[in-house]
Steps between C-alpha positions, in 0.01 A plus 500: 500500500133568450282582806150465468257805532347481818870485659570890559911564392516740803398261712741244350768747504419607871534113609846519315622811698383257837729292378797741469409598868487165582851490320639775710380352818657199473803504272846355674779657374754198610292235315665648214274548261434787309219731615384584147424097461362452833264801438394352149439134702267653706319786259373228286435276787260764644364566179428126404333470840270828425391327180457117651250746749310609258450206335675518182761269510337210629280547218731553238726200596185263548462622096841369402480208711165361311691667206799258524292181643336513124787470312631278709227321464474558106902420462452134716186399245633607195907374585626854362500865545144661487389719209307810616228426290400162691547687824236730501228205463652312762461823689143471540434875430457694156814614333462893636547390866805271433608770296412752756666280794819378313599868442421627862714240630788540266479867367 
């Protein structure tokens, strides 16, 4: 995953390391699960909460969401799939910022 620049990776990693602490604290060996997948549960859960903080994620997912509302949109008018081309002038923005979004939100 890409994280944007003003998100610091030793602060991202430090929130991770909460997490393992958090891990340690309250892991219950007679649940029977394993530690090493209760640690990872919680590592990414403090991480994901360090970026939603920072306000990353929100943004990011409010990108997909309008993202995904156009070609839903695009698929219901035309009765088929949507062709990339048609999408970027139902985007409402010029081609470099779809192109900029689309590949910040998938890679």
């Amino acid at each position: 995953m890409r994280i944007p620049p003003h998100i610091e990776t030793d602060d991202l990693v430090s929130s991770g390391v909460v997490g393992l602490l958090d891990a340690l604290n309250r892991y219950d060996d007679s649940r029977g699960i394993k530690f090493k997948t209760y640690a990872e549960f919680r590592i990414r859960g403090a991480m994901l909460d360090y970026l939603r903080e920072m306000d990353w994620f929100p943004g990011r997912a409010a990108a997909l969401d309008r993202l995904q509302q156009t070609y839903t949109r695009l698929e219901n008018i035309l009765g088929r799939a949507r062709r990339k081309r048609r999408s970027l002038s139902t985007w409402g923005s010029p081609s470099t910022s779809f192109a900029s979004s689309w590949r910040r939100s998938w890679g």
